[in-house]
C-alpha positions as CSV (number, residue, x, y, z in Angstrom):
1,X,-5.5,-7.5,-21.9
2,X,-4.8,-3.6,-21.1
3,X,-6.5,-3.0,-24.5
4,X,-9.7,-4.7,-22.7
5,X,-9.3,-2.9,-19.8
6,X,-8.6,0.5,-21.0
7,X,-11.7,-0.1,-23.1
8,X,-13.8,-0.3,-19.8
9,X,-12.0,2.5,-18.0
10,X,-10.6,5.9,-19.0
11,X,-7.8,5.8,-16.6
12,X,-4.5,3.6,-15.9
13,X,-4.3,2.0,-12.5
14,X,-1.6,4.3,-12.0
15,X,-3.4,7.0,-12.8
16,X,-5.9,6.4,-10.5
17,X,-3.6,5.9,-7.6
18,X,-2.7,9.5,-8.3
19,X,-6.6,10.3,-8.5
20,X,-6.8,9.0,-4.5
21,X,-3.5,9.9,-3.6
22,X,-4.9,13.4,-4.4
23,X,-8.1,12.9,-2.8
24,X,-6.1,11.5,0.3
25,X,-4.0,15.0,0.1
26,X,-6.6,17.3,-0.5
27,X,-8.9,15.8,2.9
28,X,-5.9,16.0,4.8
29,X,-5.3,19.8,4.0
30,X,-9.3,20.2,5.0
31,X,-8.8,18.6,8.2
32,X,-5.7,20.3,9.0
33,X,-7.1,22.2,11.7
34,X,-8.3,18.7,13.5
35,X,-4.7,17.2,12.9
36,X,-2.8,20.1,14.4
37,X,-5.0,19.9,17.6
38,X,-3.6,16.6,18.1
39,X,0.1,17.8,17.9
40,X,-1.3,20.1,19.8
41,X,-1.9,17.8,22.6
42,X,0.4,15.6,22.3
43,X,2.7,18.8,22.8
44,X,0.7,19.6,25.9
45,X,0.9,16.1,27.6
46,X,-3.2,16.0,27.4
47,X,-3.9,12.4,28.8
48,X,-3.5,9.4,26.2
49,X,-7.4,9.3,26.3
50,X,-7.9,13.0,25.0
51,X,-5.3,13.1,22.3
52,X,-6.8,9.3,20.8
53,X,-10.1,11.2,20.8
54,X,-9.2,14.3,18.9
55,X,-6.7,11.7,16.3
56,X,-10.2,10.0,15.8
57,X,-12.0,13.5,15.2
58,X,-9.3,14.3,12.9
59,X,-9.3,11.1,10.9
60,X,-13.1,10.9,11.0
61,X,-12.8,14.6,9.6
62,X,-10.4,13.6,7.1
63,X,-12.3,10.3,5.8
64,X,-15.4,12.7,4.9
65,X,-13.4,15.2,3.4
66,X,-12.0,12.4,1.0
67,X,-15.9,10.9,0.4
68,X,-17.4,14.1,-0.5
69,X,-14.0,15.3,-2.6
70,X,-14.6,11.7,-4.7
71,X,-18.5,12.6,-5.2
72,X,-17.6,15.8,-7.0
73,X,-14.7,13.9,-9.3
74,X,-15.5,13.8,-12.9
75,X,-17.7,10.3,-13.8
76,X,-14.7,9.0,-15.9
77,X,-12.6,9.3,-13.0
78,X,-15.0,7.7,-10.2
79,X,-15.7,4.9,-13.1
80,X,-11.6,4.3,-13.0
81,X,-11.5,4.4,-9.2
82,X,-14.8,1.7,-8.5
83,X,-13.7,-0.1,-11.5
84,X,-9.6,-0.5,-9.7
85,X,-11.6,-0.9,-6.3
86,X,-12.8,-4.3,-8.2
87,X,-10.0,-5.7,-9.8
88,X,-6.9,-4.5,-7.8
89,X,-6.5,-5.7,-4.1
90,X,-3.6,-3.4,-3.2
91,X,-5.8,-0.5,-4.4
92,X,-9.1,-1.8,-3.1
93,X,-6.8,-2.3,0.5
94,X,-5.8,1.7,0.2
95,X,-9.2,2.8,-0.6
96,X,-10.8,1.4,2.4
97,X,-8.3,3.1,4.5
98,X,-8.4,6.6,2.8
99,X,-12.6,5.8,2.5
């Protein structure tokens, strides 16, 4: 079976957590700005209302980071990543979330 599968993909599903784990880290250090605005806030005592605004800024921020950082990943790696999307659920789960 992991014959089969390594036939269809280049990449372990391990290695391809690592691939969006990576992803996930690198969109967060992009939207650090965003983020620390929130601690910011939060810091401040700005109104619940405010600070979910600017965490939803930052995690909107962060999300687009992490799509245009997977468009620019090699084709074997965005192959592994779509191909685990399909046949994992625990990674399919954690891609929506970082997506």
């Amino acid at each position: 079976m992991e014959d089969m599968i390594m036939s269809e993909v280049e990449h372990t599903l391990e290695q391809t957590w690592n691939i969006i784990e990576d992803l996930n880290a690198e969109a967060y250090d992009a939207a650090w700005d965003s983020w620390s605005e929130v601690t910011e806030a939060e810091i401040n005592g700005e109104d619940d209302e405010t600070v979910e605004q600017l965490r939803e800024d930052a995690s909107d921020m962060q999300h687009t980071e992490f799509r245009e950082a997977f468009q620019l990943l090699d084709e074997d790696k965005q192959k592994s990543v779509l191909y685990w999307e399909k046949n994992d659920e625990d990674f399919k789960q954690q891609l929506e979330q970082y997506w």
